[in-house]
N, C-alpha and C positions, 0 to 999 in steps of 0.2 A: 589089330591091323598089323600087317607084319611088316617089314622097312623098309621094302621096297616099295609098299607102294603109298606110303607115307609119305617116303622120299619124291613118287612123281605127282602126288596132290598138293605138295608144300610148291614144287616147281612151278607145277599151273597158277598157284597160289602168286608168286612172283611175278609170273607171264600177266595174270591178271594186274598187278601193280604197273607196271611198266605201260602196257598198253592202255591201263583207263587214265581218259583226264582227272577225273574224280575218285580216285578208288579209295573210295569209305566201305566197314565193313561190307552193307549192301549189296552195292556196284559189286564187290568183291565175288559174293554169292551168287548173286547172278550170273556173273561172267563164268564163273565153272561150274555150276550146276550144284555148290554145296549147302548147307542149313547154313543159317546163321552164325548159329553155336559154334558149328564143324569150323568154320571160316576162324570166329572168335579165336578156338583151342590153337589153331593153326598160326596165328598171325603172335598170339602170347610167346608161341617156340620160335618163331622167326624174329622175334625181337630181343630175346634172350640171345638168340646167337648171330645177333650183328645182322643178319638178311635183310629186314626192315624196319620200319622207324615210322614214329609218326611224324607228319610235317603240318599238323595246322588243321582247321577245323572247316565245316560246311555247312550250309543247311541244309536239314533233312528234308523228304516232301511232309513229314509231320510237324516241319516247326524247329524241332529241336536239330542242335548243335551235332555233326555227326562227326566222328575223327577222320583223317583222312590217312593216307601212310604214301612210304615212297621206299625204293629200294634203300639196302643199308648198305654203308660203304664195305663191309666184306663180302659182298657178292661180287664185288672186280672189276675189274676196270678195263678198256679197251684201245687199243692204239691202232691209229694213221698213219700213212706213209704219205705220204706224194712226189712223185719223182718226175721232173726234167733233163735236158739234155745238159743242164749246169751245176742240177743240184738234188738233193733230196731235201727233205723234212721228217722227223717224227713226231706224233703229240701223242701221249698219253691219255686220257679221262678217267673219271673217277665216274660212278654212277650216277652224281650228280651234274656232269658233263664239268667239271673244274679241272683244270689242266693240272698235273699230275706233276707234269716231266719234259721237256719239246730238245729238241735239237734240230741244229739248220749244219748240214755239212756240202761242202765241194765235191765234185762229182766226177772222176778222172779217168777219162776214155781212151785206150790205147789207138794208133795210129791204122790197127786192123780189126776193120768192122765186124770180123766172122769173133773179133776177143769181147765186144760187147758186151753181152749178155750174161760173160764170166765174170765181167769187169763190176757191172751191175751188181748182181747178185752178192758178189762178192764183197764189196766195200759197203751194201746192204745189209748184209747177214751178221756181217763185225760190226757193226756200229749197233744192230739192234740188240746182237745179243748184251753188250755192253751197256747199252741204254735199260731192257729188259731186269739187269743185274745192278742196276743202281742202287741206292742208301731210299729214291725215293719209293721202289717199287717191287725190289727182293720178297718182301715180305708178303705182297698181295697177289691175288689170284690173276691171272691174263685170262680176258673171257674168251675174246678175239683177235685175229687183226687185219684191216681193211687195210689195201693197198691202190692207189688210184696212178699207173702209170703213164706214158703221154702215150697217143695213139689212139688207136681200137681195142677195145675188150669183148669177149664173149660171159658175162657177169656168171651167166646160167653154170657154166663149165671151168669159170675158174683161168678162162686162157687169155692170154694177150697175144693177141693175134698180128699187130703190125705195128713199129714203133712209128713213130713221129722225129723227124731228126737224130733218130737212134737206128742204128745201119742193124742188122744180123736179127730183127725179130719178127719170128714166121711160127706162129700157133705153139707158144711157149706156156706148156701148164702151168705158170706163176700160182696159183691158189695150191695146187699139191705141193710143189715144191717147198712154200713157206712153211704149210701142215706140218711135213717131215724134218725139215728144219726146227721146226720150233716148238711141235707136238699140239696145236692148238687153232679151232676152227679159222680158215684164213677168209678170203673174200677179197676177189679181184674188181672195182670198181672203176665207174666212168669219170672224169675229171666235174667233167658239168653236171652229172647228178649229186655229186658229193659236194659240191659248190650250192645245188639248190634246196639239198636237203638241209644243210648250215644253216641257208638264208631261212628255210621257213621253220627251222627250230628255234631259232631266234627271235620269231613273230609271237604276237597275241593267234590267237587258232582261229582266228576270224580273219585274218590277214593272211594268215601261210596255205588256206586254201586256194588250190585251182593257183598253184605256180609254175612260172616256167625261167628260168634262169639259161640265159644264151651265152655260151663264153667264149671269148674272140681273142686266141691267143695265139701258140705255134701252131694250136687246129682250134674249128669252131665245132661245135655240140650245142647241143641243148640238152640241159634235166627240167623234167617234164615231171612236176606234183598233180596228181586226179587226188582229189580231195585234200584230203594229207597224206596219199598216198605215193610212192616213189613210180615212176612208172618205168618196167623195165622191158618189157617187150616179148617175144620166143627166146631171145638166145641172149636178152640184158643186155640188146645193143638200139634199144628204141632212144632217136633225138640223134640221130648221123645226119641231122640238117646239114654239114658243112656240106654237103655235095645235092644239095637245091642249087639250081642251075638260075642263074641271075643277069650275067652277062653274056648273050648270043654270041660276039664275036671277042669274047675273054681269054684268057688264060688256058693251058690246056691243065686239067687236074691230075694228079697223081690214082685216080682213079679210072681215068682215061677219058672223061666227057672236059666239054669245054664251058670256060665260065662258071664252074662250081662258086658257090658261096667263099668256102677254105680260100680260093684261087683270088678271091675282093678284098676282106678284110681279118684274114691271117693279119699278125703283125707282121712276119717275113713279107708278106704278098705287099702290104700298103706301102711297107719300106723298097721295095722292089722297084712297084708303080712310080714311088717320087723320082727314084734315081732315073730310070728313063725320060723321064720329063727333062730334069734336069741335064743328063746330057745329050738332050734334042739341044740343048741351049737357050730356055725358057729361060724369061728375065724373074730372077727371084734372089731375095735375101738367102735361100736357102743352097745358091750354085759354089760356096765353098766346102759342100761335099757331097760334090755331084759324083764322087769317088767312092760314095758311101759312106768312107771316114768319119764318124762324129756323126750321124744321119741317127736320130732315134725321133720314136712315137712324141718322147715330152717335145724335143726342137721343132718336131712339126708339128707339135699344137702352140708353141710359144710364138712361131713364125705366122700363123693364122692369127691370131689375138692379136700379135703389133699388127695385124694389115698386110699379111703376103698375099699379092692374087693369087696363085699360085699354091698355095700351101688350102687357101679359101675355098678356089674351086674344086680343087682335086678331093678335100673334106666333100663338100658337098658334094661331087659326084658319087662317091665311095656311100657318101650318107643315103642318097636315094637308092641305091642298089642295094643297102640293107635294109632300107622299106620295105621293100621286094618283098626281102625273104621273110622279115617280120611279118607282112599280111596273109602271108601261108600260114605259118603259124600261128597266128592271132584266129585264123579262118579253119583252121583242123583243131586247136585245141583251148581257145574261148577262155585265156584267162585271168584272170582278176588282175593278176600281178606279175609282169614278164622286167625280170631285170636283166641287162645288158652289163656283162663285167669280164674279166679277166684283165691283161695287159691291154687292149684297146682301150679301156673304158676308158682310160687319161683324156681321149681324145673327145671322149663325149657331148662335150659342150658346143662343139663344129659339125657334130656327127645328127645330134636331136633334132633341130628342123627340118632338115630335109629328110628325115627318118621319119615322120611325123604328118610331111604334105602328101609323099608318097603311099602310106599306112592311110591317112583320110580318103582320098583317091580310089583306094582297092576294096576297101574293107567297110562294110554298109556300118552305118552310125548306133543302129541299136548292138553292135557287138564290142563298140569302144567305147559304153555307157559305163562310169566306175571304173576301167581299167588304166591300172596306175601301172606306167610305164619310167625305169628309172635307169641311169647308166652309171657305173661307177668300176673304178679299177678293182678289182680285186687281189689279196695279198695269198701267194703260195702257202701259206699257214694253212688258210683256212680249207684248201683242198686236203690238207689232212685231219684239220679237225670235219671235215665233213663223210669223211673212210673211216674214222674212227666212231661218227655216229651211226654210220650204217654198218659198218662190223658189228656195233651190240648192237641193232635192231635186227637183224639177221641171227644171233646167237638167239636172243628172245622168242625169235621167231619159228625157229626150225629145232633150237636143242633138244635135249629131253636131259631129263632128271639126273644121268648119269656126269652129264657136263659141269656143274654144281657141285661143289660138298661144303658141311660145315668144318671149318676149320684152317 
């Protein structure tokens, strides 16, 4: 057999690890069409040179004890980005998803929004290459690297189409650009699907099926799991919920319709909503910063927990209009486990009943039989460890043999 194509049966050989929950020789064979044996010879060379490794034992359907394997750590590792208007993140992973390397740096926007994007990339590119060149990661292979900016993506193409609180971005090839920067497959991703992909990596596979992960930050999305699968759409921009239209006589969106979702419970939008309240002159604990001043997500859940009307009602309003939206969603995609996270989720505990009466109201009873509904903030970390697990599932997915070497 000559070494080329050695070389792309040992890979499939890999692709099979990766992708089976189980992958004992069997499963193995199965999965790529090879003999036993052939699997056997294959998996002895892949484990002499670091590729894979056993990890622990099964039962066979005969009974007997069958080995299982798992990638080896010299097959490489994959890093995340996540980027806001404040800041970045990187995370490294190792094949076993164990965090490698991270960095959290400040993020310095020049005063003209056409320098954006220079600005971006730039204080981007020095910080990875330096991170890339560390003592913990010189040494190892970069498979990928997933990138999850704020805004819109087109996943399909690699572009970032429109920033979120970021001035100058209009269909910026981000995926090529990092490619030639950095010589190695990239992947431009969505914030809330690298959020929901985390969460249901995280699960037993019985629980990470049929997820959908809503995230309520500087914009709202949804990542949307069909089985275990990531759901991405024609152009990997499937889960643009923020712009479900909620409130008839709302907010006008940045999209141009009124009442969008984004336009309710944005964190900017909520914080917006109180300050008008407050300087109507509403009697509240909350009117010394009715100037905005000091006005955050935690004040206005701490000012509802001591008893603000005001802080009370405005949650509960806000709560039943994301019922709304939730029962669309619960009603297009049925599923098991919808978690509510990013910077809103602080608020959650004010947000869940009336999310709840409104969602029982819309949504017929045999569809919210089992489904476990849950709210919690979520940490900026984890939108780059969730770009860096879809960077290697994406590498796995599409590479071939040539993106691999031993050594």
């Amino acid at each position: 057999m000559d070494s080329k194509n050695s070389s792309r049966r040992d890979f499939r050989l890999l692709q099979a690890i990766y992708f089976l929950p189980t992958p004992t020789r069997n499963e193995i064979a199965r999965f790529t069409g090879r003999s036993a044996v052939s699997v056997t010879e294959a998996l002895n060379r892949l484990l002499v040179k670091g590729l894979a490794e056993r990890s622990g034992k099964t039962q066979s359907r005969s009974g007997r004890p069958s080995a299982t394997y798992r990638l080896g750590e010299k097959t490489g590792y994959s890093v995340g980005i996540s980027v806001d208007a404040m800041g970045f993140r990187l995370v490294a992973l190792n094949a076993w998803h164990q965090v490698l390397q991270e960095l959290d740096r400040a993020l310095t926007l020049s005063a003209d929004p056409a320098s954006h994007l220079d600005d971006i990339l730039g204080q981007i590119s020095a910080e990875l290459r330096s991170f890339l060149g560390s003592a913990a990661l010189r040494d190892r292979r970069t498979l990928a690297i997933g990138i999850a900016p704020p805004g819109m993506v087109d996943t399909e193409k690699g572009i970032w189409l429109h920033g979120l609180q970021v001035s100058g971005i209009a269909y910026v090839a981000l995926g090529d650009m990092l490619v030639e920067l950095f010589g190695v497959p990239a992947v431009v991703e969505d914030t809330a699907r690298c959020l929901a992909y985390a969460e249901a990596s995280r699960r037993p596979p019985e629980k990470a099926r049929d997820l959908v992960y809503l995230y309520l930050g500087p914009g709202v999305g949804a990542g949307i799991m069909i089985g275990q699968e990531p759901l991405y759409g024609s152009h990997g921009m499937a889960g643009e919920v923020g712009h479900l239209v909620v409130e008839e006589e709302g907010a006008r969106c940045s999209c141009g319709n009124i009442g969008c979702l984004e336009t309710v419970v944005s964190d900017s939008s909520i914080l917006h909503r109180f300050q008008q309240r407050l300087t109507e002159g509403v009697i509240s604990s909350l009117q010394k910063h009715r100037d905005g001043h000091g006005l955050t997500l935690e004040v206005i859940r701490d000012a509802a927990t001591a008893g603000d009307r005001l802080a009370q009602s405005t949650l509960f309003e806000l709560g039943t209009l994301l019922g709304d939206a939730v029962s669309k969603i619960i009603k297009l995609y049925n599923p098991r486990t919808l978690v509510i996270g990013g910077p809103v989720g602080v608020l959650g505990e004010h947000l869940r009943e009336p999310m709840w009466i409104k969602v029982r109201q819309k949504v017929i009873p045999e569809m919210l039989v089992d489904l476990a509904m849950e709210i919690a903030p979520s940490q900026p970390r984890e939108e780059a460890v969730g770009a860096a697990y879809l960077a290697e599932r994406r590498f796995w997915k599409y590479a071939n043999e040539h993106s691999i070497r031993d050594g």
